[in-house]
One Martini backbone bead per residue (centre of mass of N, CA, C, O) as a GRO file, in nm:
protein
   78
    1UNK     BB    1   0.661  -0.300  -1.025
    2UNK     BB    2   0.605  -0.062  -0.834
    3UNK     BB    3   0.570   0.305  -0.890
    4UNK     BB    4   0.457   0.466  -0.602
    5UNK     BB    5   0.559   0.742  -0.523
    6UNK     BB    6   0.455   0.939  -0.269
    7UNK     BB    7   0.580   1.157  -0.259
    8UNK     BB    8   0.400   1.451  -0.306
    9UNK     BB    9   0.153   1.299  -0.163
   10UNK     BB   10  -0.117   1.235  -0.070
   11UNK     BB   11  -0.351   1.031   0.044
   12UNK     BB   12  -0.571   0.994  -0.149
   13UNK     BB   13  -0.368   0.956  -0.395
   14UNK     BB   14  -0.253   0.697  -0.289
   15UNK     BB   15  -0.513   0.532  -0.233
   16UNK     BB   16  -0.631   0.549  -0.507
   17UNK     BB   17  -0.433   0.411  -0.658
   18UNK     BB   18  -0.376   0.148  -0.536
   19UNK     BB   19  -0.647   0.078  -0.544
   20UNK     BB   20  -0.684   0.047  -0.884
   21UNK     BB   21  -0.413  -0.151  -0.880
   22UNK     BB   22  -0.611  -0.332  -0.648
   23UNK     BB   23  -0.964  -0.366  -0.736
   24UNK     BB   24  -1.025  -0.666  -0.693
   25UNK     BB   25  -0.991  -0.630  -0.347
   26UNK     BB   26  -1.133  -0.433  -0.247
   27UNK     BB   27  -1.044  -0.156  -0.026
   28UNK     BB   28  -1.075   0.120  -0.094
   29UNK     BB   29  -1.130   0.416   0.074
   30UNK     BB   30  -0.991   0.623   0.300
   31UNK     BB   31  -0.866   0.773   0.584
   32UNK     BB   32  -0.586   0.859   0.712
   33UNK     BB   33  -0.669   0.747   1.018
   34UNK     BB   34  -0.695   0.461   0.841
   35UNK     BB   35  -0.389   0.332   0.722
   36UNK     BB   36  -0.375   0.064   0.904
   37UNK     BB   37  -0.596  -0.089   0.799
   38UNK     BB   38  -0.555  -0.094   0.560
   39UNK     BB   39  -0.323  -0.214   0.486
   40UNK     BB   40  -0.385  -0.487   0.618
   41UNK     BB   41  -0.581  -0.537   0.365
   42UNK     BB   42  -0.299  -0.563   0.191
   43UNK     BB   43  -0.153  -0.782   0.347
   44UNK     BB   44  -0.381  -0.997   0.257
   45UNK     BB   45  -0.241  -1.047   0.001
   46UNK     BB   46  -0.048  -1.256  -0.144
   47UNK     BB   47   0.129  -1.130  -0.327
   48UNK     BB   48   0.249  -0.952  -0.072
   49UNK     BB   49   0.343  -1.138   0.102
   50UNK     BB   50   0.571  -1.245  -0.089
   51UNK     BB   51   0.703  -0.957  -0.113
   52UNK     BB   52   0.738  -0.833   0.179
   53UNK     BB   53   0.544  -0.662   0.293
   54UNK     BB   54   0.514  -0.430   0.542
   55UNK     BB   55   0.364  -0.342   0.769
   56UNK     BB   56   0.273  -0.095   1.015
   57UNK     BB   57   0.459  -0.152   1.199
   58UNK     BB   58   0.712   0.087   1.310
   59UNK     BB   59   0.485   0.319   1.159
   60UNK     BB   60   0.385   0.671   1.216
   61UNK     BB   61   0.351   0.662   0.880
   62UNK     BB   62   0.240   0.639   0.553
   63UNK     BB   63   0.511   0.720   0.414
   64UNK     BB   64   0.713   0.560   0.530
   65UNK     BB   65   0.581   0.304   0.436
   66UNK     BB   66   0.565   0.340   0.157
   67UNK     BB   67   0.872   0.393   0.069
   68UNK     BB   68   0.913   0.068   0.154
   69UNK     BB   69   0.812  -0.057  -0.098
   70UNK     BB   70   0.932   0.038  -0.335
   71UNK     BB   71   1.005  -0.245  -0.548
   72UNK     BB   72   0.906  -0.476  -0.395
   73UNK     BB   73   0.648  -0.532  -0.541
   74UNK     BB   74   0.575  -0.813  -0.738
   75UNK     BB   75   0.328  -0.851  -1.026
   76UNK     BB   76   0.435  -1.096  -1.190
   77UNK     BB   77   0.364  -1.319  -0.954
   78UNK     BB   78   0.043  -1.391  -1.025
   0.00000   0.00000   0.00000
């Protein structure tokens, strides 16, 4: 399972571990700004279409999304 609980990280630092963690996927760091479309690039990876991780839509920061993942990627399933 994903660990990276987001409360008190920027976005750079949460955009970096992620990127980290899935560095194979090559997402790269964004702008904050542009967070909706990283996302996206999240999304199209098939391990976490199947974990349930939900897109951008529904959410108007970057911080509510992420929140809603915690838990819920399971990284074993690869």
């Amino acid at each position: 399972m994903i660990v990276y609980d987001p409360r008190g990280m920027t976005w750079p630092q949460y955009c970096g571990l992620m990127n980290e963690l899935f560095a194979s996927q090559q997402l790269g760091i964004v702008p904050e700004d542009s967070w909706r479309s990283w996302v996206d690039g999240l999304n199209g990876i098939g391990l976490l279409v199947r974990s349930g991780v939900p897109d951008h839509r529904g959410y108007t920061n970057w911080e509510d999304w992420a929140k809603q993942i915690v838990g819920i990627i399971d990284l074993d399933a690869r």
